[in-house]
C-alpha positions as CSV (number, residue, x, y, z in Angstrom):
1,X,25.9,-7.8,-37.8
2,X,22.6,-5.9,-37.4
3,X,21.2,-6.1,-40.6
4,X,21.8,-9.8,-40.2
5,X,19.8,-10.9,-37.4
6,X,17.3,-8.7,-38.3
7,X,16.5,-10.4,-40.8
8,X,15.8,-13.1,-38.5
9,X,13.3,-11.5,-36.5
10,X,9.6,-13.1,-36.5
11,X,11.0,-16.3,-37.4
12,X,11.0,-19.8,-36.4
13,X,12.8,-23.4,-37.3
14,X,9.6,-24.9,-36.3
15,X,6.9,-25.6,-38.9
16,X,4.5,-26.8,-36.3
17,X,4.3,-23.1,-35.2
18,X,1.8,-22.4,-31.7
19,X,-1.0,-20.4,-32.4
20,X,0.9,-17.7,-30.5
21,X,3.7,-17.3,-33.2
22,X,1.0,-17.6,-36.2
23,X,-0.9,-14.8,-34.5
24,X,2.2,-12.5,-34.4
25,X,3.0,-13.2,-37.8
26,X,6.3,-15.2,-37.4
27,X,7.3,-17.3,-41.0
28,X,9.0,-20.5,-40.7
29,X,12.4,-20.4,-42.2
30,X,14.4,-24.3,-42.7
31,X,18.1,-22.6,-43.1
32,X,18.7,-19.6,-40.5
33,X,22.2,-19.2,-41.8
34,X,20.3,-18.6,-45.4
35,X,17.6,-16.4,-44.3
36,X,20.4,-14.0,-42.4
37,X,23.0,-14.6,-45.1
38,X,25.4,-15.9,-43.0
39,X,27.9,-18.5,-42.8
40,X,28.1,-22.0,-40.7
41,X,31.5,-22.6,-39.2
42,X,32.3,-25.8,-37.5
43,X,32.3,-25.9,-33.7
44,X,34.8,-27.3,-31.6
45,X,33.1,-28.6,-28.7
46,X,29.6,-29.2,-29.3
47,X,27.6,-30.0,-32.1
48,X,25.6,-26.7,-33.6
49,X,27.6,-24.8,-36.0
50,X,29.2,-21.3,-34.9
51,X,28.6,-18.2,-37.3
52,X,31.8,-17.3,-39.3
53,X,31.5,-13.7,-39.5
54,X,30.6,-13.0,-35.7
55,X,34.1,-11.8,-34.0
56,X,33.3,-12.9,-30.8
57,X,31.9,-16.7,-30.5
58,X,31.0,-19.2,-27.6
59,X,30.0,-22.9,-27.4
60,X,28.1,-23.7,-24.7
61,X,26.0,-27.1,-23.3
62,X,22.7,-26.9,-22.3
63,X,22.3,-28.0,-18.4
64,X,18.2,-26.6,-17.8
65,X,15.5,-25.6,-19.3
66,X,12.9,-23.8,-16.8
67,X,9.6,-23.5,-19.0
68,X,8.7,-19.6,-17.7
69,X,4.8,-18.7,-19.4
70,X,3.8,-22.6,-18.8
71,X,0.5,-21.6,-16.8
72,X,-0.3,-19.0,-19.3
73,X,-2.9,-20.1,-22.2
74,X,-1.4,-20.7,-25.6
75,X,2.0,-19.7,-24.6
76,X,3.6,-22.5,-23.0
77,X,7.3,-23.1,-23.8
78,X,7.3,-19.6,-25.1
79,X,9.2,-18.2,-22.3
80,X,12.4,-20.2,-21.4
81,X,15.2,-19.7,-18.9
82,X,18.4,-21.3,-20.2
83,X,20.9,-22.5,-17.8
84,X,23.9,-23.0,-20.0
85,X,28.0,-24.0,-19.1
86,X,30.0,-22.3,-21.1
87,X,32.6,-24.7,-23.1
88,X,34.4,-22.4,-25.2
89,X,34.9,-18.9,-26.4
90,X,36.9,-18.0,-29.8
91,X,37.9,-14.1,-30.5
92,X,38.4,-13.7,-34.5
93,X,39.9,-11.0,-36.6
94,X,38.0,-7.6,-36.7
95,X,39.0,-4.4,-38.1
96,X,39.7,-1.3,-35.9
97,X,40.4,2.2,-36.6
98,X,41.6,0.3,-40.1
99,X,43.7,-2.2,-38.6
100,X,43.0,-6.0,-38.6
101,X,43.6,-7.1,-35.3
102,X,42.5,-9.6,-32.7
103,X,41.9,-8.6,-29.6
C-alpha cells in the first residue's frame, strides 16, 4: 500500500489552496482514488467511499474538529485534531505466507 499513498503526498482536494500549501509545493488533485490508483468501495455506514484494496478498513463519524495552528499566521486550519466515533471496522482477504486468509 506504500507506493499508493505515496503518491498522494503534497496533495490536496482543495483548489483554493493557502499560501502555506502553494509554498510547500502541494498540487491539487480532483480524484484521490485516481491519483493513488486505487479503487472506491461503497461504505456501509457513512457516506465517503472505503478503499477496496486496504485489508483492514473503518467507517467512522466525525464528532469535533479542534483547529490546532489557528493563532499561527497563514496556517490556520492546517493543524486539526479529529475526534471521531468509530462506526464500523471490515477485515478483508490478504495473503499470508501464500495463503488467502482473513484474519
Amino acid at each position: 500500500m506504500v507506493p499508493h499513498f505515496n503518491a498522494l503526498a503534497k496533495t490536496t482536494g482543495r483548489e483554493d489552496m493557502s499560501a502555506f500549501k502553494k509554498a510547500a509545493s502541494y498540487r491539487y488533485v480532483k480524484d484521490k482514488f485516481e491519483a493513488a490508483r486505487l479503487k472506491p468501495m461503497p461504505s456501509e455506514q457513512v457516506e465517503p467511499p472505503r478503499i477496496k484494496e486496504c485489508p483492514v478498513q473503518m467507517e467512522e463519524e466525525l464528532v469535533e474538529i479542534s483547529e490546532m495552528s489557528k493563532n499561527e499566521e497563514g496556517m490556520a486550519g492546517f493543524f486539526l485534531g479529529l475526534d471521531v466515533e468509530i462506526v464500523g471496522v471490515f477485515r478483508g482477504w490478504f495473503i499470508a505466507n501464500g495463503s488467502r486468509r482473513q484474519d
